[in-house]
C-alpha positions as CSV (number, residue, x, y, z in Angstrom):
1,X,-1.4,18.6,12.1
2,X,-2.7,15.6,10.1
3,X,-0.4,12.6,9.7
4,X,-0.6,13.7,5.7
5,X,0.1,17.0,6.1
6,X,3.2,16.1,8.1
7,X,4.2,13.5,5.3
8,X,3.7,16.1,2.6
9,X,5.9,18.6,4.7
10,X,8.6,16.4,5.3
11,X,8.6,15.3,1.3
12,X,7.8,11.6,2.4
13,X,5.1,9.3,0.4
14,X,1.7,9.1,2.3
15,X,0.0,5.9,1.9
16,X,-3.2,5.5,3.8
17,X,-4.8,1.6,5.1
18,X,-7.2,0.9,6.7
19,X,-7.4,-2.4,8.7
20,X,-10.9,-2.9,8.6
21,X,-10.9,-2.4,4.9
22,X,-7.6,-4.8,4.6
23,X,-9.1,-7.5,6.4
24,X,-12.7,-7.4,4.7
25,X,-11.0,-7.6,1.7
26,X,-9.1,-10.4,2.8
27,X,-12.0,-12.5,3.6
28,X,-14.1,-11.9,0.1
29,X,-13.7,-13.8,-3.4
30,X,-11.3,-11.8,-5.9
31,X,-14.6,-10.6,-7.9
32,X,-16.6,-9.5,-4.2
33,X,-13.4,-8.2,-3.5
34,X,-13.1,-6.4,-6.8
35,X,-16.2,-4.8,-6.6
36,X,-16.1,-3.9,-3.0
37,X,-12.8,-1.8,-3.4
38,X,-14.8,-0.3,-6.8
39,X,-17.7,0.7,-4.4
40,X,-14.7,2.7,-2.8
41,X,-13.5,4.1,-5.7
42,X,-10.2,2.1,-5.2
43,X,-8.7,-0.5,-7.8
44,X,-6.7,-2.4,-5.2
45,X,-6.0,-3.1,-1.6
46,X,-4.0,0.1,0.2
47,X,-1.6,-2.8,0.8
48,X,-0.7,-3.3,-2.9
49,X,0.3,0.3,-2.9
50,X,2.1,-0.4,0.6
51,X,4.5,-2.8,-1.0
52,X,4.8,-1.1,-4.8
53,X,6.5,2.0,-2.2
54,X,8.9,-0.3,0.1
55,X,9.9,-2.0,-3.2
56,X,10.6,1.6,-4.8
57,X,12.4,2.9,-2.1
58,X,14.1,-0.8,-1.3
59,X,14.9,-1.6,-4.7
60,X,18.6,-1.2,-5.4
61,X,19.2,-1.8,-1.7
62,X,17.4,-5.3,-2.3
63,X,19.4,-6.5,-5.4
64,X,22.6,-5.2,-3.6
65,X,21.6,-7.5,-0.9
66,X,20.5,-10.5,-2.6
67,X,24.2,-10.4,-4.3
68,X,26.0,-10.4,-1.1
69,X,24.1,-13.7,0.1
């Protein structure tokens, strides 16, 4: 069974990265890094979406933490 097949069974969010692509777009400008993700029909680094999910997921847990400090 594929890792997103699992996910989707188990109702958790599937967010696939690849390194390779993380890291080239790393390296490149903001515009050659634009345009590269375009060329793979993506709008932003996997990671962005990565961190939107942790944040959802994390989010009252954060505040609730950053009160307690």
């Amino acid at each position: 069974m594929k890792a997103s097949e699992e996910a989707e069974k188990e109702g958790a969010k599937w967010i696939p990265i690849s390194a390779e692509i993380e890291e080239e777009v790393s390296e490149l400008d903001p515009e050659e890094a634009q345009m590269f993700l375009a060329d793979l029909g993506e709008d932003e680094p996997g990671v962005n979406h990565l961190i939107r999910a942790a944040y959802s997921i994390a989010g009252p847990y954060q505040l609730l933490y950053r009160r307690t400090r």
